[in-house]
N, C-alpha and C positions, 0 to 999 in steps of 0.2 A: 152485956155483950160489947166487947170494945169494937173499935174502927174494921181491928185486920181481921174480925171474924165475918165483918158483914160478908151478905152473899157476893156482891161487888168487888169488894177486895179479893176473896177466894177465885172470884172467876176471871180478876186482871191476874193475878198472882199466875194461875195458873194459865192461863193466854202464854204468859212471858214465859214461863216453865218449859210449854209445849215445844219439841225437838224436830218434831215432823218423823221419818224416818228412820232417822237415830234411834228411837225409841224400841225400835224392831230390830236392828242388826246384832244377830249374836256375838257373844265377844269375840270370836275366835277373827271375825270379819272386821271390829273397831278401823285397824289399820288402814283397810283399805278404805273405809267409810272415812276415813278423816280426809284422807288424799280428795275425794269425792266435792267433800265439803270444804277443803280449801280452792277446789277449783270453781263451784259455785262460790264463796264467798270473791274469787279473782272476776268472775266474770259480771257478778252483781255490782261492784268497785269500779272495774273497766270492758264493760260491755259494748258499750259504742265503740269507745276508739278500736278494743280486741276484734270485735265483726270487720270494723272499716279498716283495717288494715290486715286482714286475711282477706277482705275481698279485692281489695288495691291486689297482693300479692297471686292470690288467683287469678284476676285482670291481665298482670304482665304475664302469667307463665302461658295462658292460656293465646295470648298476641303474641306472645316468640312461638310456641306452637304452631298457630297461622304461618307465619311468616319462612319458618324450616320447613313445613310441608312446600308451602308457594316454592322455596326457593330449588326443593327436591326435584316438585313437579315442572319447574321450569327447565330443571338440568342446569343450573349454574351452580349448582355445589360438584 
């Protein structure tokens, strides 16, 4: 019995094999499953800074929001 049959090896071998999901999606759906999986591999890559600059950006839209209501309810527009 060499190395790459041990139980050990078969069960790293197959660890790194495993797709998760992939594994399930019929072919006709691949395409869209890739899209899926490059946005997960985008967000696994730049998670933090992608969150912390959608929530900066929802930060400002939601303050200029204040600020047109204020300035509606005021009557100075």
């Amino acid at each position: 019995m060499s190395d790459d049959d041990s139980p050990e090896a078969v069960a790293e071998k197959s660890m790194q094999q495993a797709g998760g999901l992939g594994e399930l999606i019929p072919e006709p759906l691949m395409p869209a499953w890739n899209q899926v999986e490059k946005v997960q591999a985008f967000r696994r890559t730049h998670g933090e800074t992608y969150v912390g600059v959608f929530e900066l950006l929802t930060a400002l839209m939601l303050a200029g929001g204040y600020v047109w209501w204020l300035l509606l309810y005021l009557e100075l527009i």
